[in-house]
PDB file with one MODEL, atoms N, CA, C and O in Angstrom:
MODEL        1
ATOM      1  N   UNK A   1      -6.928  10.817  -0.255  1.00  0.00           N
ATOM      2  CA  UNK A   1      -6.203   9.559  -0.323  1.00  0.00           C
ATOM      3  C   UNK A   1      -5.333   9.575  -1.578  1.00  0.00           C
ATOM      4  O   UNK A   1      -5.872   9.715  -2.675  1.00  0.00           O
ATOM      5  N   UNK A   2      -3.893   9.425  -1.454  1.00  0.00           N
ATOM      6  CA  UNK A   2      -3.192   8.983  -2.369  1.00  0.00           C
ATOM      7  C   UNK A   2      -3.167   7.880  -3.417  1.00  0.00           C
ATOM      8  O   UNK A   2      -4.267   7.391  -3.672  1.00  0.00           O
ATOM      9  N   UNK A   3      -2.297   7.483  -3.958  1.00  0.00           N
ATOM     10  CA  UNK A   3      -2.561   6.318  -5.372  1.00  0.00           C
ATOM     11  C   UNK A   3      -1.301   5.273  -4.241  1.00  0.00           C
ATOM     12  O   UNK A   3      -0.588   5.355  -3.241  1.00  0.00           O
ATOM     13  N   UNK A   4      -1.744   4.353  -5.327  1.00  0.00           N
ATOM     14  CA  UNK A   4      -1.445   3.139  -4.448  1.00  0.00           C
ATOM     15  C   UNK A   4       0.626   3.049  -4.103  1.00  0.00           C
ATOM     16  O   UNK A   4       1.100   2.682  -3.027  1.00  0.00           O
ATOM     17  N   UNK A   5       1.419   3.463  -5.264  1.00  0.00           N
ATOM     18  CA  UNK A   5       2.620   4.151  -5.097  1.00  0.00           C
ATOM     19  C   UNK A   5       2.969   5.345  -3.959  1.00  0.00           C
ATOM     20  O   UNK A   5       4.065   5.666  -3.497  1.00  0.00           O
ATOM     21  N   UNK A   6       1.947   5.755  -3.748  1.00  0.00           N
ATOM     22  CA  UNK A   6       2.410   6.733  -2.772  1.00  0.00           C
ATOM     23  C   UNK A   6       2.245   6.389  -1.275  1.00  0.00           C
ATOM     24  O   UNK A   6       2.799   6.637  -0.205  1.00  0.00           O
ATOM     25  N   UNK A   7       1.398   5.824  -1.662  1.00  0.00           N
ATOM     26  CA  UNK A   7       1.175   4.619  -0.296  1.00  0.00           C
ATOM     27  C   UNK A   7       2.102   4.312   0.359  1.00  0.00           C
ATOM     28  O   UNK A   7       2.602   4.720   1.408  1.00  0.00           O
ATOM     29  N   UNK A   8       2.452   3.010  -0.835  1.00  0.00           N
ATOM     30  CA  UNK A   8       3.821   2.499  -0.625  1.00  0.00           C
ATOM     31  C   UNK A   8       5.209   3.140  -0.384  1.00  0.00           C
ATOM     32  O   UNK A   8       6.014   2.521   0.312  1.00  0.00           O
ATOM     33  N   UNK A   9       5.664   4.773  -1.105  1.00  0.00           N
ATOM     34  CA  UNK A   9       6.432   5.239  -0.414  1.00  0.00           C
ATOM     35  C   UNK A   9       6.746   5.718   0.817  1.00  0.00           C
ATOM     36  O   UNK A   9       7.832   5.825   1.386  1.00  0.00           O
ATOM     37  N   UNK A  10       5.088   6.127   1.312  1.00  0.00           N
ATOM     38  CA  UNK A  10       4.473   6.826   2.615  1.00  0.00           C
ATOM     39  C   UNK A  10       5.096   5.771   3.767  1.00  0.00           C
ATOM     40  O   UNK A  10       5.752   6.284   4.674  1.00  0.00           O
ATOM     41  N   UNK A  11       4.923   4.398   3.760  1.00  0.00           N
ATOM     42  CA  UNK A  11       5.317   3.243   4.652  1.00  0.00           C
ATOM     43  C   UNK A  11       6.426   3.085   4.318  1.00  0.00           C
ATOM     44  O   UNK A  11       6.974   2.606   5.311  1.00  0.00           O
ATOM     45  N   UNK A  12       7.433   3.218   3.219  1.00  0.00           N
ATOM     46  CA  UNK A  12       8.680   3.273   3.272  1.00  0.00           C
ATOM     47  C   UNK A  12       9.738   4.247   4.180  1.00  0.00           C
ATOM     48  O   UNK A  12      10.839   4.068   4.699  1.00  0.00           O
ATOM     49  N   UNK A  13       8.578   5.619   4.055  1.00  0.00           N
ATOM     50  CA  UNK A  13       9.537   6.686   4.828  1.00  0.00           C
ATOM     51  C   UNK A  13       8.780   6.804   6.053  1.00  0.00           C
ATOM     52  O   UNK A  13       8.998   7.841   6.679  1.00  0.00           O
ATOM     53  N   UNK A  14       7.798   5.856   6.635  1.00  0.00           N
ATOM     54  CA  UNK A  14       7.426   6.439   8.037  1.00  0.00           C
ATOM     55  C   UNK A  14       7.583   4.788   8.671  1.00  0.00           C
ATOM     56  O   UNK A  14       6.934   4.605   9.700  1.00  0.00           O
ATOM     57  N   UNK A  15       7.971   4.204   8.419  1.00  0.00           N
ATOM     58  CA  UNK A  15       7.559   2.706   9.076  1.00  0.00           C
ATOM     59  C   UNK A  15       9.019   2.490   9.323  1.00  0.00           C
ATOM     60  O   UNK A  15       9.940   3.306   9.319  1.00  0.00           O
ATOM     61  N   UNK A  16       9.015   1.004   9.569  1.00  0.00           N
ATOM     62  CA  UNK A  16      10.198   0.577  10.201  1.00  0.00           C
ATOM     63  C   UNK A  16      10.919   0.171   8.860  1.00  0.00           C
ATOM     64  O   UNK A  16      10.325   0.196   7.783  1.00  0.00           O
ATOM     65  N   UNK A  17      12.518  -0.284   9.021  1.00  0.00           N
ATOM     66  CA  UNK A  17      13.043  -1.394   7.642  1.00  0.00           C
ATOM     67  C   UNK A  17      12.395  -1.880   7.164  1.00  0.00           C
ATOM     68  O   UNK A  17      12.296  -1.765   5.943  1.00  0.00           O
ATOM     69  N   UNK A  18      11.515  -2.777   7.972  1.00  0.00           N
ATOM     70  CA  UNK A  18      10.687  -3.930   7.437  1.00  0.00           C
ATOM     71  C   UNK A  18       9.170  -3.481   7.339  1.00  0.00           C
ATOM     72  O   UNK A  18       8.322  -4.374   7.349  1.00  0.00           O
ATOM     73  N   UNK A  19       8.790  -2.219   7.249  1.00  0.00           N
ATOM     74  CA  UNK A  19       7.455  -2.445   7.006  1.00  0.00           C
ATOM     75  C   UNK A  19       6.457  -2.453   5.426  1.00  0.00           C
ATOM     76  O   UNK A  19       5.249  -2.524   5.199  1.00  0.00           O
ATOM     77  N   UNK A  20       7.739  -2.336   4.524  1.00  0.00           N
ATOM     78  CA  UNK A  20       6.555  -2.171   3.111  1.00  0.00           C
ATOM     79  C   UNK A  20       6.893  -3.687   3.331  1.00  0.00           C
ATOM     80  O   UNK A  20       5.857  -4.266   3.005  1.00  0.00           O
ATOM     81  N   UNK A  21       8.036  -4.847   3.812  1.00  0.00           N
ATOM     82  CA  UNK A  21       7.837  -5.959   3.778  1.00  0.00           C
ATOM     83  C   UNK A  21       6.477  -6.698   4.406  1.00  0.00           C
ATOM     84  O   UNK A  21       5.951  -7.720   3.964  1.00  0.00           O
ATOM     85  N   UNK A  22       6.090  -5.980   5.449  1.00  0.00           N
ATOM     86  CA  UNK A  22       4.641  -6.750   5.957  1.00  0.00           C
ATOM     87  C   UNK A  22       3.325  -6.185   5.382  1.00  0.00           C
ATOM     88  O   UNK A  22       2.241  -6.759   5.280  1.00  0.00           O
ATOM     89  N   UNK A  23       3.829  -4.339   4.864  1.00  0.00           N
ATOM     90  CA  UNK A  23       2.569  -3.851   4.041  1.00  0.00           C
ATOM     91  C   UNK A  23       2.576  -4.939   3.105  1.00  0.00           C
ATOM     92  O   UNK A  23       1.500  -5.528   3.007  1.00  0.00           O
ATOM     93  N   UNK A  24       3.981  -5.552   2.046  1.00  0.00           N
ATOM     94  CA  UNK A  24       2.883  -6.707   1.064  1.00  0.00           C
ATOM     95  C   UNK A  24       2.063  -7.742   1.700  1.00  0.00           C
ATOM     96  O   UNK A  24       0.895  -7.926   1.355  1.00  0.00           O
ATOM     97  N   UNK A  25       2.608  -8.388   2.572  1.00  0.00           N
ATOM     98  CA  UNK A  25       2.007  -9.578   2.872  1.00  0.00           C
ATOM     99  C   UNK A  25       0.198  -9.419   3.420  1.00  0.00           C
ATOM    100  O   UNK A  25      -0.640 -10.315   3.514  1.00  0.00           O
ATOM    101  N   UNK A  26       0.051  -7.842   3.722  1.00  0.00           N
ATOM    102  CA  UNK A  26      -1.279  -7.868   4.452  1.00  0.00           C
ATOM    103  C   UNK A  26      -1.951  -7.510   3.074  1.00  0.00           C
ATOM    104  O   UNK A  26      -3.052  -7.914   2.701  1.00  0.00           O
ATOM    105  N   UNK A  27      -1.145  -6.730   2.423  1.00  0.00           N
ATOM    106  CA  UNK A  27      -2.594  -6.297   0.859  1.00  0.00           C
ATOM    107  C   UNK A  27      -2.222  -7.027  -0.108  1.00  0.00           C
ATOM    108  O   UNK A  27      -2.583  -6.527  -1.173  1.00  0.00           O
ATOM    109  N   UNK A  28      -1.211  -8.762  -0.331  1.00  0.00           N
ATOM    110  CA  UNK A  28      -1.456  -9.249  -1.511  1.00  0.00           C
ATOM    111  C   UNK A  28      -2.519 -10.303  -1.867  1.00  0.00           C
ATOM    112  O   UNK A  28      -2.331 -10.840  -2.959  1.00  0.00           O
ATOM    113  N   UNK A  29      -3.132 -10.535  -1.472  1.00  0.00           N
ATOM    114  CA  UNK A  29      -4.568 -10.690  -1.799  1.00  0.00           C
ATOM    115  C   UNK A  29      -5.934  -9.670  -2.536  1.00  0.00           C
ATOM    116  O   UNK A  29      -6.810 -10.042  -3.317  1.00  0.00           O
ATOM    117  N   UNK A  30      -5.708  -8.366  -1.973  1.00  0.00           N
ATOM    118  CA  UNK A  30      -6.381  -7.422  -2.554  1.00  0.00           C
ATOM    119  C   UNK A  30      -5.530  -7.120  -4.167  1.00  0.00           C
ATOM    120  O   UNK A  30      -6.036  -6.957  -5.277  1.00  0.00           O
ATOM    121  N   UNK A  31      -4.265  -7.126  -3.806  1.00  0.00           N
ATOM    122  CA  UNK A  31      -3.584  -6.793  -5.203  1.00  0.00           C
ATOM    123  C   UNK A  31      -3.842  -7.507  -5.854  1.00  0.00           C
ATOM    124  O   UNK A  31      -4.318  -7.074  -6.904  1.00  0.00           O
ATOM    125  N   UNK A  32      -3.726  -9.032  -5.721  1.00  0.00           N
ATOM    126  CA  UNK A  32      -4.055 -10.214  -6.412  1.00  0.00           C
ATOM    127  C   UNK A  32      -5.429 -10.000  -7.501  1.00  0.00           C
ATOM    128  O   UNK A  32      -5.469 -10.156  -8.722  1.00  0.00           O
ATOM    129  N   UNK A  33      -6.600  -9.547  -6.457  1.00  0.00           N
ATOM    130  CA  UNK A  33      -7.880  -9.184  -6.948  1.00  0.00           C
ATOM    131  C   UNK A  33      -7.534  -8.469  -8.098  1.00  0.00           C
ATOM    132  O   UNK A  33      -7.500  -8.943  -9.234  1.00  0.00           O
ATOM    133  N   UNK A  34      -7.292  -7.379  -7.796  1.00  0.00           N
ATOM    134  CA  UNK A  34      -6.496  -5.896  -9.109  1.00  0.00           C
ATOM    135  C   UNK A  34      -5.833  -6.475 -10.069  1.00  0.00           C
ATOM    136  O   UNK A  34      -5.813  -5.801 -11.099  1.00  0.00           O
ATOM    137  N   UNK A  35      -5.106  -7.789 -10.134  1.00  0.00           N
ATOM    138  CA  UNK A  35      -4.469  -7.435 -11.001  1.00  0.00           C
ATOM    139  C   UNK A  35      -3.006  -7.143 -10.962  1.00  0.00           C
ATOM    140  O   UNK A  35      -2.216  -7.357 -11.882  1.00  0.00           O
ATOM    141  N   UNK A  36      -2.712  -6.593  -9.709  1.00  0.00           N
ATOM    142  CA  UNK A  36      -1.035  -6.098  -9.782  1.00  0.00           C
ATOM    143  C   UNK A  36      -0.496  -6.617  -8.920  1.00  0.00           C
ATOM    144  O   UNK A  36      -1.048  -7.314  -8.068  1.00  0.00           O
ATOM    145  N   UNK A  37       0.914  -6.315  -9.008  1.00  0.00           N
ATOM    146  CA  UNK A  37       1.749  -7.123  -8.196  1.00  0.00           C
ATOM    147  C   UNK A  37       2.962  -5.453  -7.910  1.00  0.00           C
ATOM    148  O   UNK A  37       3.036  -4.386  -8.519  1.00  0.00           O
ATOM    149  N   UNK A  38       3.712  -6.023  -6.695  1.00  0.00           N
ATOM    150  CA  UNK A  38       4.382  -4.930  -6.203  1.00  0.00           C
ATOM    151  C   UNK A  38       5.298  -4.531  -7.438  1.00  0.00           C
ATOM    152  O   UNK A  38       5.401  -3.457  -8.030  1.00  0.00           O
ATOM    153  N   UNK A  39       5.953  -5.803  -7.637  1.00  0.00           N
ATOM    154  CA  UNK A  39       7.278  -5.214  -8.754  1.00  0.00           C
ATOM    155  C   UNK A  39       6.767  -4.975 -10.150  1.00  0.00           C
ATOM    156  O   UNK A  39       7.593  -4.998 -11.062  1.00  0.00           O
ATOM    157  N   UNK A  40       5.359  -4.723 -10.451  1.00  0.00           N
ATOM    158  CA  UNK A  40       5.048  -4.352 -11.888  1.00  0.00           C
ATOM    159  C   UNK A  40       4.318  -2.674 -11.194  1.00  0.00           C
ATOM    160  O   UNK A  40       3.844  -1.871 -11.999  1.00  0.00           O
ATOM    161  N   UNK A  41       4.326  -2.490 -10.312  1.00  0.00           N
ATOM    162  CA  UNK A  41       3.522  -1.134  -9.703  1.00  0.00           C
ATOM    163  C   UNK A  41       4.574  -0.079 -10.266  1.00  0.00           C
ATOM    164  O   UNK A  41       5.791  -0.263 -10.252  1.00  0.00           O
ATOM    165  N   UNK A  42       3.831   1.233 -10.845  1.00  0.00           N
ATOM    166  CA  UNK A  42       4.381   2.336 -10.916  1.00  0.00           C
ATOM    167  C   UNK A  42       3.775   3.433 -10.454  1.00  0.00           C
ATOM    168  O   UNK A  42       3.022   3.014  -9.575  1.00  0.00           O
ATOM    169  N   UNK A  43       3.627   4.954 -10.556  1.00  0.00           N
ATOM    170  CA  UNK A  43       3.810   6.163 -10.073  1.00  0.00           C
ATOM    171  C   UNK A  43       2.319   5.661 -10.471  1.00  0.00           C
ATOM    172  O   UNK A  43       1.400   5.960  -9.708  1.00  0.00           O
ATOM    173  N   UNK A  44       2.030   4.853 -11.725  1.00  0.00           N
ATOM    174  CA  UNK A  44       0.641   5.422 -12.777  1.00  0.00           C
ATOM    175  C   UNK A  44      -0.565   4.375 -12.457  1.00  0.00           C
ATOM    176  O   UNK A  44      -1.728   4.396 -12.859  1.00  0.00           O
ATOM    177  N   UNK A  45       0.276   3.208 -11.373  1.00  0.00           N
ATOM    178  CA  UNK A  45      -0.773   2.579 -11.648  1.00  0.00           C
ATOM    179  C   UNK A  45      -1.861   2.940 -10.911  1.00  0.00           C
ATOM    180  O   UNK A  45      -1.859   3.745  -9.980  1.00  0.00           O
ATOM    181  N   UNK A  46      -3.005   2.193 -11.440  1.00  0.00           N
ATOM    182  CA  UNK A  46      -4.289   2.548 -10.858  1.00  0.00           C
ATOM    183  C   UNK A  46      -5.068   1.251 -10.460  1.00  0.00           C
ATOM    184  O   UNK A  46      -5.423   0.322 -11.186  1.00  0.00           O
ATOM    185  N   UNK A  47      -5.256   1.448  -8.998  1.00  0.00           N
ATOM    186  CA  UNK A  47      -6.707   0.444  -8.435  1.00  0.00           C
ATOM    187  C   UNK A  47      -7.907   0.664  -7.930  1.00  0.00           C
ATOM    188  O   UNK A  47      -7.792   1.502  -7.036  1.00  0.00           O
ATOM    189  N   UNK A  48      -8.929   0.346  -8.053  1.00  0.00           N
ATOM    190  CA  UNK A  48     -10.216   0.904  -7.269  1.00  0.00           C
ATOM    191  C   UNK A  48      -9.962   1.527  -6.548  1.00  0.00           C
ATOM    192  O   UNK A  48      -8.835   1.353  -6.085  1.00  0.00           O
ATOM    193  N   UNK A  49     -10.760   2.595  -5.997  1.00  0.00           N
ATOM    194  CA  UNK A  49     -11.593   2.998  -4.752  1.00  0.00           C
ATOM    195  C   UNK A  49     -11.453   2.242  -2.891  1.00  0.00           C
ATOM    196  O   UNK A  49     -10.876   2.649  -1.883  1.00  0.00           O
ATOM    197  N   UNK A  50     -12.252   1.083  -3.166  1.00  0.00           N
ATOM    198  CA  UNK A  50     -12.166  -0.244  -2.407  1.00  0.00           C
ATOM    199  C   UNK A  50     -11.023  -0.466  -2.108  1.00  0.00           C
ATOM    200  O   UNK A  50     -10.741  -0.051  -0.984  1.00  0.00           O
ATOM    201  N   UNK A  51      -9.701  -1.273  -2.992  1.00  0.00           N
ATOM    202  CA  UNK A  51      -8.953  -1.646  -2.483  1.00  0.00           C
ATOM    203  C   UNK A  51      -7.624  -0.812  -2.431  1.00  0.00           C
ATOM    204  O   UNK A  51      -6.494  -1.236  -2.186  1.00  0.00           O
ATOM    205  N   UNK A  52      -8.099   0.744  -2.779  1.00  0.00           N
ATOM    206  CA  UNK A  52      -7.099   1.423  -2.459  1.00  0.00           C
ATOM    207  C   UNK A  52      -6.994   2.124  -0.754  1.00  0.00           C
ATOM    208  O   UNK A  52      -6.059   2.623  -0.127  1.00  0.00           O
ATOM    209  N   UNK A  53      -8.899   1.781  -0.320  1.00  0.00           N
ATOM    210  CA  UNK A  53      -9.078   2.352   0.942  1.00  0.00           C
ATOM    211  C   UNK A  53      -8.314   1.169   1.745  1.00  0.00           C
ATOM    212  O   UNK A  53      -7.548   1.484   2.655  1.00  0.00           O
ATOM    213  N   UNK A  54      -8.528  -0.239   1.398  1.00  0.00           N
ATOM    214  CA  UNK A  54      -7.675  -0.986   1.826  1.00  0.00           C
ATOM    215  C   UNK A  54      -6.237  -1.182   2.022  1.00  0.00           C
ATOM    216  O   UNK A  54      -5.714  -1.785   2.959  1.00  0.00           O
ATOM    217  N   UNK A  55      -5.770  -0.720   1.233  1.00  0.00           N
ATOM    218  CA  UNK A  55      -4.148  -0.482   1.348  1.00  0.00           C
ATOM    219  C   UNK A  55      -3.769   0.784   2.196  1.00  0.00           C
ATOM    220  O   UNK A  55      -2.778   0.889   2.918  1.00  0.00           O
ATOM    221  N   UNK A  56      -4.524   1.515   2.024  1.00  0.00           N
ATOM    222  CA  UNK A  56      -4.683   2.560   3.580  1.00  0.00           C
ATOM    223  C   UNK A  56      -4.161   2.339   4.527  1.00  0.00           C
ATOM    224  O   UNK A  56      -3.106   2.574   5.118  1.00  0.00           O
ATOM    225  N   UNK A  57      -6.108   1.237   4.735  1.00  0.00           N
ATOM    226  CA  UNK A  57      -6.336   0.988   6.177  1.00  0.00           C
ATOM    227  C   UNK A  57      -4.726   0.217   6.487  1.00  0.00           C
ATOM    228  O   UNK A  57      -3.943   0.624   7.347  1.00  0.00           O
ATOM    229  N   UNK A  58      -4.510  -0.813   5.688  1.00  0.00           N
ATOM    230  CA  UNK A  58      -3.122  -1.919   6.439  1.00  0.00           C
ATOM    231  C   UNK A  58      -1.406  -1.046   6.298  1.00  0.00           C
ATOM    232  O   UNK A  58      -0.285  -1.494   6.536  1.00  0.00           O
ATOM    233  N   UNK A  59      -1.790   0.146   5.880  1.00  0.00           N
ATOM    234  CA  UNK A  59      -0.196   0.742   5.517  1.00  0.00           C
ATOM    235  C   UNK A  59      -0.561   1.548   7.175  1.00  0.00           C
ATOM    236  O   UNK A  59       0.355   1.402   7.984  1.00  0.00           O
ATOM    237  N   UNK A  60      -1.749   2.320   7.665  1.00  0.00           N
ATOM    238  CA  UNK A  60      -1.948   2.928   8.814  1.00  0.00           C
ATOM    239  C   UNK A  60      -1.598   1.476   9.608  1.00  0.00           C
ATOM    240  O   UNK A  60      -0.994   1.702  10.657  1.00  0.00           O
ATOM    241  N   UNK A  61      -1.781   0.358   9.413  1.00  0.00           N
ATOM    242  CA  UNK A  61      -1.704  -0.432  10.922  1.00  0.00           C
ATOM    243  C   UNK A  61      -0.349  -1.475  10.680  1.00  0.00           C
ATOM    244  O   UNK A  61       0.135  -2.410  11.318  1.00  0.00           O
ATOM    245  N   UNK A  62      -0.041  -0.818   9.477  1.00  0.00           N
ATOM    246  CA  UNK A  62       1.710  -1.616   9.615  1.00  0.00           C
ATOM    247  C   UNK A  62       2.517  -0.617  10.554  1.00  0.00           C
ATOM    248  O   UNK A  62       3.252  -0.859  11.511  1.00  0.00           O
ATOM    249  N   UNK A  63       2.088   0.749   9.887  1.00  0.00           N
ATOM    250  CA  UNK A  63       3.106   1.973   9.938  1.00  0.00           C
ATOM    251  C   UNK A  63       2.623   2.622  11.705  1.00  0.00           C
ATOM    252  O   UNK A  63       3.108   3.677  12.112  1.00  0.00           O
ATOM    253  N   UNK A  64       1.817   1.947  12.405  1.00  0.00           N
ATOM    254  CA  UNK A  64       1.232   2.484  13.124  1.00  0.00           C
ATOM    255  C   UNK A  64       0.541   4.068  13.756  1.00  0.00           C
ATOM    256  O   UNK A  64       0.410   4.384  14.938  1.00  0.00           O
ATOM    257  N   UNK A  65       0.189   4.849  12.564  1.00  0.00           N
ATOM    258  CA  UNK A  65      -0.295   6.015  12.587  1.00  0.00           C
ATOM    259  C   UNK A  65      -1.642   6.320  11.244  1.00  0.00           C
ATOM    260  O   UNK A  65      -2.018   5.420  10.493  1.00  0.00           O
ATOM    261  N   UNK A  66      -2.006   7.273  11.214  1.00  0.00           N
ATOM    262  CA  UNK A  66      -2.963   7.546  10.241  1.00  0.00           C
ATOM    263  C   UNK A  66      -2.103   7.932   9.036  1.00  0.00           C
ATOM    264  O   UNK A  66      -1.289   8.846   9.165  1.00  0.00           O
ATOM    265  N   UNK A  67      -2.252   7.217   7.745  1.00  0.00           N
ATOM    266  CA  UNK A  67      -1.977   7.231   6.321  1.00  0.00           C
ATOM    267  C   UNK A  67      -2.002   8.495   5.845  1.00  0.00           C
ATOM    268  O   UNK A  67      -3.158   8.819   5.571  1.00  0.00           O
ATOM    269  N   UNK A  68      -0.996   9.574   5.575  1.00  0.00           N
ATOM    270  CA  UNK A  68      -0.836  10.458   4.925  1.00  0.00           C
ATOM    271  C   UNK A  68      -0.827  10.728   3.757  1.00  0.00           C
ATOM    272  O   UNK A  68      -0.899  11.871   3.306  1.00  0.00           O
ATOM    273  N   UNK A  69      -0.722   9.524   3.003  1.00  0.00           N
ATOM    274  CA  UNK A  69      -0.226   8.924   1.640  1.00  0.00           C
ATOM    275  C   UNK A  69      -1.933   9.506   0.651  1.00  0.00           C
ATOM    276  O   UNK A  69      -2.066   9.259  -0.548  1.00  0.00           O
TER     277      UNK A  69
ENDMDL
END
């Protein structure tokens, strides 16, 4: 599993226009938990375990395939 940036690029280059737009809306609550927010995220940041398996799971069911990221 990747870091939470790579995630987010992973659904940028496999999803639709709009899908890091619905990846936030499904994991900002978990981010909330963490601490971070999309526009303070970098290459470095770091979140649990937990809610990084979470940003996974919702980038696989925005992007509709298994998370490469």
């Amino acid at each position: 599993m990747g870091t939470l940036f790579s995630i987010c690029e992973w659904v940028k280059k496999e999803g639709s226009p709009d899908a890091i737009d619905r990846l936030r809306v499904k994991i900002l609550a978990v981010l909330m938990k963490e601490g971070v927010t999309m526009k303070s995220m970098t290459k470095d940041t770091v979140i649990s375990p937990g809610a990084l398996k979470a940003v996974s799971a919702a980038a696989a069911e925005v992007v509709g395939k298994p998370c490469t990221a």
